[in-house]
BALOBA-1460 file (C-alpha; in Angstrom, 3 decimals):
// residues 334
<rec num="1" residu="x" x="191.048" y="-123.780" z="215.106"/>
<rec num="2" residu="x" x="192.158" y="-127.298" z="214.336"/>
<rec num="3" residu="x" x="193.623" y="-127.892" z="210.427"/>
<rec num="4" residu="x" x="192.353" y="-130.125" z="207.854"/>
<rec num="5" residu="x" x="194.710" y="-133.394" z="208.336"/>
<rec num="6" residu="x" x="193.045" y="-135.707" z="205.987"/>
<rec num="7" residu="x" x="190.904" y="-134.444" z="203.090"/>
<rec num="8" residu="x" x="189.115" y="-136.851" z="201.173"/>
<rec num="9" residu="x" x="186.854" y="-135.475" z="198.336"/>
<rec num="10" residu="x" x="185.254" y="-136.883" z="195.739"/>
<rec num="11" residu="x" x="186.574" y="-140.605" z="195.529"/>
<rec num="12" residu="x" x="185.730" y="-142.863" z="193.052"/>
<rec num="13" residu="x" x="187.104" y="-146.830" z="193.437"/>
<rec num="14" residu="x" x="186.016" y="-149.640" z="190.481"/>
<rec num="15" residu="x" x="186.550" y="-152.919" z="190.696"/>
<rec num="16" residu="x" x="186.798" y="-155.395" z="187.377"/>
<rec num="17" residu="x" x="184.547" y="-158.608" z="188.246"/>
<rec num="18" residu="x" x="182.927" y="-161.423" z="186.121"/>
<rec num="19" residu="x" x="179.943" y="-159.194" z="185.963"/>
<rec num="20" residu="x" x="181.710" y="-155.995" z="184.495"/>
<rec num="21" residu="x" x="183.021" y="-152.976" z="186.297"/>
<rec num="22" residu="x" x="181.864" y="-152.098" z="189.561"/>
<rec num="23" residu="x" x="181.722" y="-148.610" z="191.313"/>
<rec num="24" residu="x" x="182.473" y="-149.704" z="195.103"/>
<rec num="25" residu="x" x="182.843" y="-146.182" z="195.981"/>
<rec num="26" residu="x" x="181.096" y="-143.339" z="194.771"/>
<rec num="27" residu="x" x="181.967" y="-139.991" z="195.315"/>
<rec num="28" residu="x" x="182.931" y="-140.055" z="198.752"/>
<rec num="29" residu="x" x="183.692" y="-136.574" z="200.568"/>
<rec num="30" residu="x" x="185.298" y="-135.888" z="204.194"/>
<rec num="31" residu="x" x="187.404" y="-133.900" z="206.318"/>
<rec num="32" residu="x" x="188.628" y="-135.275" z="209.457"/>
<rec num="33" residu="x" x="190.639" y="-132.208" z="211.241"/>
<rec num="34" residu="x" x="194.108" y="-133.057" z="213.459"/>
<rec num="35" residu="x" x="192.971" y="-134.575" z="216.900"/>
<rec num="36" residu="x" x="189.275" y="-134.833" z="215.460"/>
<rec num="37" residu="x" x="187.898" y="-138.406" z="215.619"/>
<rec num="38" residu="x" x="184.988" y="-139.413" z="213.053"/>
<rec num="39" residu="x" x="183.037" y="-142.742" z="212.744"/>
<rec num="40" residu="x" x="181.939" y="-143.579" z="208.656"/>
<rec num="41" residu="x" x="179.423" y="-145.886" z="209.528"/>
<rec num="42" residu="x" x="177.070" y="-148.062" z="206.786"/>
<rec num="43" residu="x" x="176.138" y="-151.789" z="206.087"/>
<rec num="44" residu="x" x="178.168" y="-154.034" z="204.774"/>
<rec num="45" residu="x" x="179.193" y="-153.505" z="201.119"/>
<rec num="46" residu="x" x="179.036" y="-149.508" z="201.313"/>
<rec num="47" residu="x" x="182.305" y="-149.140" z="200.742"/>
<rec num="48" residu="x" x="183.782" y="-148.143" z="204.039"/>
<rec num="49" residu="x" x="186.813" y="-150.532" z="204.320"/>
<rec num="50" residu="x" x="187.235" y="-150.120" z="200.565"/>
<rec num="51" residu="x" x="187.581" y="-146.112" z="201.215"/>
<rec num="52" residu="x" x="189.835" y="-146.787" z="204.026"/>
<rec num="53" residu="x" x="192.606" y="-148.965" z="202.176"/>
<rec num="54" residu="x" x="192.432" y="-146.189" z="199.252"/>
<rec num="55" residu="x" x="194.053" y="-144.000" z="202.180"/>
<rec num="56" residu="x" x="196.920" y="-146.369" z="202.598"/>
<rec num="57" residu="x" x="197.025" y="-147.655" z="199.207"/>
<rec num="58" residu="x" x="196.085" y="-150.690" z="199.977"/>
<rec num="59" residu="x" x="193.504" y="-151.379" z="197.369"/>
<rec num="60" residu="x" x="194.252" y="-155.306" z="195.273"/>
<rec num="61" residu="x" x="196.467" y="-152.914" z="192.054"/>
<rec num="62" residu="x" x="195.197" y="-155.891" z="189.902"/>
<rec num="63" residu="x" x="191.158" y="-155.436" z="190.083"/>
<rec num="64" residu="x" x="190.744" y="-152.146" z="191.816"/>
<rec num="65" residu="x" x="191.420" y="-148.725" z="190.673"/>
<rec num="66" residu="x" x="190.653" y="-145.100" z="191.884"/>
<rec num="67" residu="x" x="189.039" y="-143.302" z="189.039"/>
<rec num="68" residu="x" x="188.207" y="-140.173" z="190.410"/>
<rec num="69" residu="x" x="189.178" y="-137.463" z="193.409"/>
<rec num="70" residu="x" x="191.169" y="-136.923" z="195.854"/>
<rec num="71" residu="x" x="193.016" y="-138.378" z="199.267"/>
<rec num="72" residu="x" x="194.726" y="-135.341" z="200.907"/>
<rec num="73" residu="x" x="197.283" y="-135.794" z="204.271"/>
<rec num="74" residu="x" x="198.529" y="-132.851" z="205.479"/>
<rec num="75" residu="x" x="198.035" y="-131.620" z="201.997"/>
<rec num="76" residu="x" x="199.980" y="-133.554" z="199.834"/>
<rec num="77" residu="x" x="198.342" y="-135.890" z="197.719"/>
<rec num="78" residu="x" x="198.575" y="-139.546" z="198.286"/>
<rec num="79" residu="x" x="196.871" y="-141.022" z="194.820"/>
<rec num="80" residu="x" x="199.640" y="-141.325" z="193.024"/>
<rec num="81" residu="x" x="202.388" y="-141.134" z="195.285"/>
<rec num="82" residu="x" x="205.472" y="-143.034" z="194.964"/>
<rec num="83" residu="x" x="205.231" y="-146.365" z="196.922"/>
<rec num="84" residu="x" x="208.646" y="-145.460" z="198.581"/>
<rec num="85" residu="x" x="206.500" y="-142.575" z="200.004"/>
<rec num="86" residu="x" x="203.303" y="-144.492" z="200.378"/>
<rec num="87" residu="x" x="205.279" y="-147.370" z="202.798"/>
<rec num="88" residu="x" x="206.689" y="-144.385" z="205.190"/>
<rec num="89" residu="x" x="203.685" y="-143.097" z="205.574"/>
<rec num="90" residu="x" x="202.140" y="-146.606" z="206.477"/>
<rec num="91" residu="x" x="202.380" y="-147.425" z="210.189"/>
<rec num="92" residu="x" x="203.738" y="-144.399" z="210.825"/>
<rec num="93" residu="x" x="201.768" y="-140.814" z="210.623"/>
<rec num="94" residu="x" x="198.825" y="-143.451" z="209.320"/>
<rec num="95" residu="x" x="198.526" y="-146.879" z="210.937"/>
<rec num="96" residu="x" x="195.342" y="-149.075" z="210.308"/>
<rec num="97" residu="x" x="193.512" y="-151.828" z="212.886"/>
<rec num="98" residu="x" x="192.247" y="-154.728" z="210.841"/>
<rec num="99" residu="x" x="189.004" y="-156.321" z="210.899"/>
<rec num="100" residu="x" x="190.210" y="-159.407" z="212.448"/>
<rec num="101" residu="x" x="193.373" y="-159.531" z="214.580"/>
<rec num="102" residu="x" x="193.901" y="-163.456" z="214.014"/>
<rec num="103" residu="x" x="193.888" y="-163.529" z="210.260"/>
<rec num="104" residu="x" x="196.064" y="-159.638" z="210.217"/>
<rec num="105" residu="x" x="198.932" y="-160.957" z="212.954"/>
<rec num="106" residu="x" x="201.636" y="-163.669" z="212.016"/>
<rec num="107" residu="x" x="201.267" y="-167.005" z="213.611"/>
<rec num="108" residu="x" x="204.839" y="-167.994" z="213.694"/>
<rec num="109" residu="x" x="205.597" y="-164.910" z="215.307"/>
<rec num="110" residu="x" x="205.862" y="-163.823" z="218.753"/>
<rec num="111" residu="x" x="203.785" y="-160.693" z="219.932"/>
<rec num="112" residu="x" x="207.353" y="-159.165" z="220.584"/>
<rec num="113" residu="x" x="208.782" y="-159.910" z="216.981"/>
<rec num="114" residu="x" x="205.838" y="-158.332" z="215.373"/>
<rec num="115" residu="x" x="205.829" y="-155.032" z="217.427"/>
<rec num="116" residu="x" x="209.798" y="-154.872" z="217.299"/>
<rec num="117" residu="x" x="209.686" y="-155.417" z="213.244"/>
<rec num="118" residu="x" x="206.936" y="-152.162" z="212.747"/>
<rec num="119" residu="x" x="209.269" y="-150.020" z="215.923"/>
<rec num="120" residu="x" x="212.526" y="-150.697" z="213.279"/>
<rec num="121" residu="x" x="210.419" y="-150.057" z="210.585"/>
<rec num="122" residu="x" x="209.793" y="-146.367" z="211.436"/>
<rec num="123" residu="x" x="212.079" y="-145.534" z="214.029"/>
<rec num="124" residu="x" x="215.572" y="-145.378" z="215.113"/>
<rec num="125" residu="x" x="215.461" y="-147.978" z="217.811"/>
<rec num="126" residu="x" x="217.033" y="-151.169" z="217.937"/>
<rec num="127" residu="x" x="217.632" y="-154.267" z="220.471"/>
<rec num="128" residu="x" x="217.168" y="-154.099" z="223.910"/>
<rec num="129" residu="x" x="215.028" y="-150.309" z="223.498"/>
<rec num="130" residu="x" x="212.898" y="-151.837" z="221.203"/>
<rec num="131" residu="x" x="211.753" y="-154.885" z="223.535"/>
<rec num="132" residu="x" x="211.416" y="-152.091" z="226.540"/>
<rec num="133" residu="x" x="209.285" y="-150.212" z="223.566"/>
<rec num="134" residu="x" x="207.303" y="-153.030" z="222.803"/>
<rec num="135" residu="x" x="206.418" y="-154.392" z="226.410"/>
<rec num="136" residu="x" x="205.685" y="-150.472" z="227.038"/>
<rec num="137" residu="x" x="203.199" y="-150.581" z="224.477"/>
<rec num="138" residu="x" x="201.218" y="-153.861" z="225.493"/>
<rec num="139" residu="x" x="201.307" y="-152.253" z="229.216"/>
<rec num="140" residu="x" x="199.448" y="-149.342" z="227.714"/>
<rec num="141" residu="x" x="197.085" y="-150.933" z="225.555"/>
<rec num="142" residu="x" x="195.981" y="-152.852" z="229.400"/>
<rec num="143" residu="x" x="197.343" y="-156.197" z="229.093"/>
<rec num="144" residu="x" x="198.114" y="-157.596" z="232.200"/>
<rec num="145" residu="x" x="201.621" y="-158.707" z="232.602"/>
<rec num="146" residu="x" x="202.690" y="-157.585" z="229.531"/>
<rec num="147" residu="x" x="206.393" y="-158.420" z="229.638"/>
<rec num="148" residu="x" x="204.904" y="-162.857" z="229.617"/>
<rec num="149" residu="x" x="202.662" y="-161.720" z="227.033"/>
<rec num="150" residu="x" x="204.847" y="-160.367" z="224.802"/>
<rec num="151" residu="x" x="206.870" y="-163.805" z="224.696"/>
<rec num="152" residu="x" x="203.579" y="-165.239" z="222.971"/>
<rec num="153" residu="x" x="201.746" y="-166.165" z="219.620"/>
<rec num="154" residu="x" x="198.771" y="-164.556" z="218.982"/>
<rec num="155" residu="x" x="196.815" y="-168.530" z="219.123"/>
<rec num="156" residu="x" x="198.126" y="-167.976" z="223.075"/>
<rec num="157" residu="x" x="195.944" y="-164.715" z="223.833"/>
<rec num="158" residu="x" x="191.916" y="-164.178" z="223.734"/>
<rec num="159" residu="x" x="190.344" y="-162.238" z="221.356"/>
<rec num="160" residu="x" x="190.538" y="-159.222" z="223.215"/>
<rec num="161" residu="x" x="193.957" y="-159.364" z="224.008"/>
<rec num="162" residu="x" x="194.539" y="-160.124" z="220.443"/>
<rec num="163" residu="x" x="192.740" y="-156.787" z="219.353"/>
<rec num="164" residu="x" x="194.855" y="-154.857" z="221.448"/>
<rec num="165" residu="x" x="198.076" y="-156.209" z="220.590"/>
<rec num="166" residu="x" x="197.587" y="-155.015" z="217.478"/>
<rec num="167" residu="x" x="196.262" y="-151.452" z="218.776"/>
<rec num="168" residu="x" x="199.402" y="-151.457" z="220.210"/>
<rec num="169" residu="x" x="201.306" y="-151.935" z="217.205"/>
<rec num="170" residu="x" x="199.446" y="-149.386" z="215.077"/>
<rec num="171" residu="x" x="200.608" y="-146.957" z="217.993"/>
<rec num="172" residu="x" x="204.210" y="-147.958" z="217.992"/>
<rec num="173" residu="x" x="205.095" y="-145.262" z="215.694"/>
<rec num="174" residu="x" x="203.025" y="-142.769" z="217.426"/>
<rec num="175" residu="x" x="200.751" y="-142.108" z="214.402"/>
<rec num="176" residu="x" x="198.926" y="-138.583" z="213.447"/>
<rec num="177" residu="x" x="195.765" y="-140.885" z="211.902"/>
<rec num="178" residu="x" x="194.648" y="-144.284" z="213.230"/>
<rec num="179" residu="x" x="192.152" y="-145.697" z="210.932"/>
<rec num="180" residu="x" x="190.581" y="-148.825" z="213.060"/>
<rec num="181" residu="x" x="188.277" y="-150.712" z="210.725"/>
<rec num="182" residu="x" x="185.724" y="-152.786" z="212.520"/>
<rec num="183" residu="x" x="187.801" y="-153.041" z="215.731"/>
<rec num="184" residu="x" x="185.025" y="-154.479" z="217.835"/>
<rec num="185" residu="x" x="184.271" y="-157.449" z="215.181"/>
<rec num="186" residu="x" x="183.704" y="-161.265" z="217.327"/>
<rec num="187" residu="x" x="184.292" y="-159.446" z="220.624"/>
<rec num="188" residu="x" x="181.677" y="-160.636" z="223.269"/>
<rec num="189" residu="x" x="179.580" y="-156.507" z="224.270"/>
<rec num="190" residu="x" x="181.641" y="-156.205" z="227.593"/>
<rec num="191" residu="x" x="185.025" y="-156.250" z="225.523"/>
<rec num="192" residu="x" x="183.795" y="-154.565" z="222.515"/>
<rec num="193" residu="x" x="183.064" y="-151.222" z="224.886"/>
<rec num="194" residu="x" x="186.237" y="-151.761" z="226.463"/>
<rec num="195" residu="x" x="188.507" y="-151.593" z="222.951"/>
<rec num="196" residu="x" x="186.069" y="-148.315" z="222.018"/>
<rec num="197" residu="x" x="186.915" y="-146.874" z="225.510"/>
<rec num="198" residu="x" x="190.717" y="-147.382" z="225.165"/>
<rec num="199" residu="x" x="190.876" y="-146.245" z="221.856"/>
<rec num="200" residu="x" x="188.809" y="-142.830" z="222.662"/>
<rec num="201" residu="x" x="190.999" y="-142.597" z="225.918"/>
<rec num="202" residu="x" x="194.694" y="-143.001" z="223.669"/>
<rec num="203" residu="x" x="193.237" y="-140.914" z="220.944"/>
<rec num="204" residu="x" x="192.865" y="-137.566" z="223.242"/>
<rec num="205" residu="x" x="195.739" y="-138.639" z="224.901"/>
<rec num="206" residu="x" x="198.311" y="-138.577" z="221.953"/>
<rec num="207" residu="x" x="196.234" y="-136.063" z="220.276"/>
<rec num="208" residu="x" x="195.959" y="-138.410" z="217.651"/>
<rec num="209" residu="x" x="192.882" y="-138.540" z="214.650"/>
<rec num="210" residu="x" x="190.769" y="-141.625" z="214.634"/>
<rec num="211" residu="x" x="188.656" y="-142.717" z="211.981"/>
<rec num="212" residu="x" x="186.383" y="-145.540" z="213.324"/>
<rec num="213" residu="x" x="184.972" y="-148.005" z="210.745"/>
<rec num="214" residu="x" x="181.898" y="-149.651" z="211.911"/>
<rec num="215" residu="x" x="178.200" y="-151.219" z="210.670"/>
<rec num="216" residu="x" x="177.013" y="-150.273" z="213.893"/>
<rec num="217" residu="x" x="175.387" y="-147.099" z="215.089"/>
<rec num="218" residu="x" x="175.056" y="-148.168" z="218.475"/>
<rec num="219" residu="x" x="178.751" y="-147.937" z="219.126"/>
<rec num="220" residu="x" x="179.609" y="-144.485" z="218.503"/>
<rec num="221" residu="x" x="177.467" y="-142.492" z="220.725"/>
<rec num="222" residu="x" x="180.005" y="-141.654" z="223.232"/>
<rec num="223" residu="x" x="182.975" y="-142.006" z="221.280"/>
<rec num="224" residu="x" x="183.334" y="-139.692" z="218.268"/>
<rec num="225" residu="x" x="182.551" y="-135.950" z="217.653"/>
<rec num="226" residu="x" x="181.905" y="-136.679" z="214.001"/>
<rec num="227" residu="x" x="179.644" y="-139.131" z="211.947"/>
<rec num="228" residu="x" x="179.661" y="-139.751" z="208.197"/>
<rec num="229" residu="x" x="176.975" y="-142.544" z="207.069"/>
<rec num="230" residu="x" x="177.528" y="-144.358" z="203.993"/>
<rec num="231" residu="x" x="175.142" y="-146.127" z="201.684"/>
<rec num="232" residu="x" x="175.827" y="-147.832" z="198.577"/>
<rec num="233" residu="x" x="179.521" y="-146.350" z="198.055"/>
<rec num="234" residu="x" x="178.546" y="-142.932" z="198.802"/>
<rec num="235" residu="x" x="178.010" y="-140.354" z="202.031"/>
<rec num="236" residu="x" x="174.509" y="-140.203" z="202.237"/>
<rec num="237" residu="x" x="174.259" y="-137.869" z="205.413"/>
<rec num="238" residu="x" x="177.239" y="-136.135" z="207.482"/>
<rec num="239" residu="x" x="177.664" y="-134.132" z="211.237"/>
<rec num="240" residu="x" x="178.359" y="-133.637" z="214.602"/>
<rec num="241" residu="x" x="177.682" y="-137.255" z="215.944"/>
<rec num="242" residu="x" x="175.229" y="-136.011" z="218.655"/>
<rec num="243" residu="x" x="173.249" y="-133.740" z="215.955"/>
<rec num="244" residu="x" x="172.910" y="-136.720" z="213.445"/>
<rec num="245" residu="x" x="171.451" y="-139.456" z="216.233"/>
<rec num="246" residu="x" x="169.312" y="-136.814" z="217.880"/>
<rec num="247" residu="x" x="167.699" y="-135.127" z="214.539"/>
<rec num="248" residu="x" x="168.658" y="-137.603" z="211.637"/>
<rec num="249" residu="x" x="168.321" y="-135.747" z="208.515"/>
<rec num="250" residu="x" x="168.509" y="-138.712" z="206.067"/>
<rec num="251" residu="x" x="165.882" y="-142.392" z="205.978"/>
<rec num="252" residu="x" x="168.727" y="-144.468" z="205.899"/>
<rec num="253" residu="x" x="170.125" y="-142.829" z="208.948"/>
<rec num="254" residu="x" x="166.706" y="-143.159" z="210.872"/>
<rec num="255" residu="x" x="166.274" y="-146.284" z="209.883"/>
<rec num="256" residu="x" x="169.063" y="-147.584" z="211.239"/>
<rec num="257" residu="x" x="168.920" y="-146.003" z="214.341"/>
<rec num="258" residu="x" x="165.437" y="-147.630" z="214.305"/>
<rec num="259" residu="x" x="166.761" y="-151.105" z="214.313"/>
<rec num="260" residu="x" x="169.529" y="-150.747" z="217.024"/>
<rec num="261" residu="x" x="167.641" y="-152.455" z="220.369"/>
<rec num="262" residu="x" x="168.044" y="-149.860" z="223.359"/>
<rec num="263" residu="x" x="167.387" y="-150.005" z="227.110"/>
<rec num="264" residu="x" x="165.072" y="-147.575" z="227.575"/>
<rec num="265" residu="x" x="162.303" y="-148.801" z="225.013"/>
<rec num="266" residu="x" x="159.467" y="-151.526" z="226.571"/>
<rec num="267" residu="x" x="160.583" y="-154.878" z="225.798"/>
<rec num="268" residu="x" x="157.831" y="-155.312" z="224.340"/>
<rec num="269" residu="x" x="158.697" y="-153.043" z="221.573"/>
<rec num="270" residu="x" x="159.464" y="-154.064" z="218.004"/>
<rec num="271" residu="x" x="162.624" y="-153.070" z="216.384"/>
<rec num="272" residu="x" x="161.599" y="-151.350" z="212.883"/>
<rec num="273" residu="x" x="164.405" y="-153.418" z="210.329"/>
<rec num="274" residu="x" x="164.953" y="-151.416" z="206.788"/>
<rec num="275" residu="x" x="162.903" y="-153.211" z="204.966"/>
<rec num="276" residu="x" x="164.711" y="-155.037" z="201.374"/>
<rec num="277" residu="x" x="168.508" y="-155.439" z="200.953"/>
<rec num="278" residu="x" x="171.269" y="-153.180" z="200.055"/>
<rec num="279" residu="x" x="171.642" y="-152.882" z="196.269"/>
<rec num="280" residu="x" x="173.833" y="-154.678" z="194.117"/>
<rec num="281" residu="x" x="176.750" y="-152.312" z="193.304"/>
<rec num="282" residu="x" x="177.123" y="-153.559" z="190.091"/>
<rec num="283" residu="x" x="173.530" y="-152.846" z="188.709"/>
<rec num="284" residu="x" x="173.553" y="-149.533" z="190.902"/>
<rec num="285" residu="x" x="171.467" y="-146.717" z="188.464"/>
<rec num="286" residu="x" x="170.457" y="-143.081" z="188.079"/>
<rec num="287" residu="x" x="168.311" y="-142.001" z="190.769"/>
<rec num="288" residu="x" x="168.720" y="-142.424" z="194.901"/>
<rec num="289" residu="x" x="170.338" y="-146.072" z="195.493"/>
<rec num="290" residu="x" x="168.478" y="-145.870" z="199.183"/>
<rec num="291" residu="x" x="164.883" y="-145.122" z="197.156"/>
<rec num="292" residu="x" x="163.988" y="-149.359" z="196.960"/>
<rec num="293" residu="x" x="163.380" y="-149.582" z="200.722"/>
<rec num="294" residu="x" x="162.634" y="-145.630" z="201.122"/>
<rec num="295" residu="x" x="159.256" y="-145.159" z="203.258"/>
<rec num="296" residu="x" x="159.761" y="-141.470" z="202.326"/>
<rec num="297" residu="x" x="160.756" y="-141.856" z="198.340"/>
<rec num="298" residu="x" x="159.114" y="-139.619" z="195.538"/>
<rec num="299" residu="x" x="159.080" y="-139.827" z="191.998"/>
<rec num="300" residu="x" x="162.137" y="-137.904" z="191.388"/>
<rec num="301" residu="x" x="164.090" y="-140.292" z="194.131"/>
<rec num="302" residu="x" x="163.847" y="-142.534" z="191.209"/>
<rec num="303" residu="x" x="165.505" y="-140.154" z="187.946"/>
<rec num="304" residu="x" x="167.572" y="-138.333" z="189.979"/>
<rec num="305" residu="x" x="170.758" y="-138.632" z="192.291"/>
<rec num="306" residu="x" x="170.536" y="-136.241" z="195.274"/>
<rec num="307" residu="x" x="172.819" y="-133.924" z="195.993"/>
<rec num="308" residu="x" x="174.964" y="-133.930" z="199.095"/>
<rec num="309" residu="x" x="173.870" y="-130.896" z="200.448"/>
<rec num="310" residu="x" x="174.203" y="-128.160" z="203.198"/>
<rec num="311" residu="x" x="171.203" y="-128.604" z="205.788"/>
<rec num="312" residu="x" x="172.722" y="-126.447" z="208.601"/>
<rec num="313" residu="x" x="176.057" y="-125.591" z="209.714"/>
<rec num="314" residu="x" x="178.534" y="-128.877" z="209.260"/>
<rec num="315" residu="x" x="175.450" y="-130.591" z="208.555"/>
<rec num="316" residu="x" x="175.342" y="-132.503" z="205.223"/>
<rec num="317" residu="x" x="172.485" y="-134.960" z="203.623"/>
<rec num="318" residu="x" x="171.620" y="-136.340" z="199.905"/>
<rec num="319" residu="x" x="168.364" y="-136.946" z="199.769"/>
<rec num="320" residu="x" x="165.158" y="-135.323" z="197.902"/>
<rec num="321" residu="x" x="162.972" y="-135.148" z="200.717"/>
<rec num="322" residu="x" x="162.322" y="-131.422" z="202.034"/>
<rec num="323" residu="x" x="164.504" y="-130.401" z="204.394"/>
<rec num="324" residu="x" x="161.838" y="-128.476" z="206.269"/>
<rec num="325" residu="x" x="159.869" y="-131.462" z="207.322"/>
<rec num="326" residu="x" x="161.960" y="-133.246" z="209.729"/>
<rec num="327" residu="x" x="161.910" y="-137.328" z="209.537"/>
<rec num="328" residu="x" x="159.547" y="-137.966" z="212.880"/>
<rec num="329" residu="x" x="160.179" y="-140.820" z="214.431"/>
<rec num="330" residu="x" x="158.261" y="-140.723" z="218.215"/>
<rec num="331" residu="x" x="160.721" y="-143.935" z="219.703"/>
<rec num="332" residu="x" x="163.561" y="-141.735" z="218.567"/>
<rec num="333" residu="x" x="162.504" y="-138.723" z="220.846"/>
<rec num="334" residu="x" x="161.393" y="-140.757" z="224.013"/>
């Protein structure tokens, strides 16, 4: 049976803002075992990329703080760690894929000088190895002629090869964890599956964990085992990813699955939208945050905060709802 390699339980992250303090992250809980890849999926503003720097440490140290919990590796705690620690363990047994490759890769740098900087950075290998290392990495991330390519600024590839030039230099130190937030973001549908399909394919490969970051439900059928979704800073329903897109145990999760356009409907078919907006984190109250745009809400959605809960084996939810009447949804099933 595969070990716990990151443990993340009960995380709490504030921000300070004009407004007062804000509570981006609320109580998040998750387990993602060694060679296990999970998605943490939820709109905008739930507090996934937020969760995903507190891993590294990355959080702003002048506005953001984590108040509460706990960010296990291998079982040694990272909050609090010593930075010397904290920048070994960056790029190497964790590396992260930004949102956008432009903005996260230096312009005045070649391809090579980037990859060669993060090789030196975490392993023994200098000079002519490292170029070899870092033309050896472009070649496996599939870009063609890799040892031109390497020569260039990232303004001189598309997109796409952009995205995985800098797949290929989270993998240069042949990380345990690869946290890839948004990796798919401004990439046209035919490149977006491609990136999801390489990173899958190197994940099994190296045995590697991956933790895939994403607004979108419609990309991780396929390509994770595990699926946490997120709403308003906290887990709001967790499982196997099949289990939770077949038999969604949670209205936020079926409404999102409700809005996601597939091939097999009619065309003539309406997509269902969740209805209102997500809440604003800094006025977030007692009670369920999802219970505004709830079709299924009761009274006590609006007093009291649901417990995340055990529904079945490795099957988690938070909401009030009985558990024994299952959310129908008849375009779901079809």
């Amino acid at each position: 049976m595969s070990k716990p390699l990151l443990e993340v339980s009960d995380l709490q992250v504030e921000f300070n803002s004009r407004q007062g303090r804000v509570t981006a992250v609320r109580g998040l809980t998750y387990t993602i075992n060694e060679g296990q890849s999970m998605a943490l999926v939820g709109e905008s503003g739930s507090g996934k990329s937020v969760s995903a720097l507190a891993i590294l440490g990355l959080l702003p140290k002048k506005t953001a703080k984590i108040t509460a919990g706990s960010i296990k590796f291998r079982g040694e705690e990272l909050i609090g760690a010593p930075e010397k620690s904290m920048r070994k363990l960056r790029g190497g047994s964790i590396a992260m894929i930004f949102q956008d490759p432009l903005s996260s890769l230096n312009p005045v740098l070649t391809i090579s000088e980037q990859i060669v900087e993060q090789i030196k950075a975490h392993e023994k290998i200098e000079g002519k190895k490292a170029q070899e290392r870092a033309i050896e990495l472009l070649d496996m991330v599939g870009i063609p002629s890799a040892r031109e390519r390497v020569k260039q600024y990232p303004h001189q590839l598309s997109g796409g090869m952009r995205q995985r030039a800098m797949i290929a230099m989270a993998l240069s130190a042949r990380p345990s964890l690869l946290l890839a937030d948004e990796p798919t973001t401004a990439l046209d549908v035919t490149i977006q599956a491609q990136i999801l399909e390489l990173l899958t394919n190197i994940q099994k490969d190296l045995g590697m964990s991956l933790l895939l970051i994403t607004h979108d439900l419609g990309v991780v059928a396929g390509f994770t085992e595990k699926l946490t979704v997120m709403y308003a800073g906290k887990a709001v329903e967790q499982g196997a990813t099949a289990e939770v897109l077949g038999n969604p145990n949670h209205p936020y999760t079926l409404g999102l699955l409700r809005s996601i356009p597939r091939l097999d409907r009619p065309r003539t078919s309406e997509l269902r939208p969740i209805q209102g907006v997500a809440p604003d984190m800094s006025k977030v109250s007692v009670g369920c945050a999802f219970q505004p745009r709830c079709e299924y809400a009761q009274s006590k959605c609006a007093s009291e905060s649901p417990l995340f809960s055990t529904i079945s084996k490795d099957r988690y939810a938070a909401c009030w709802y009985p558990q024994d009447h299952a959310l129908q949804d008849e375009s779901l099933s079809k």
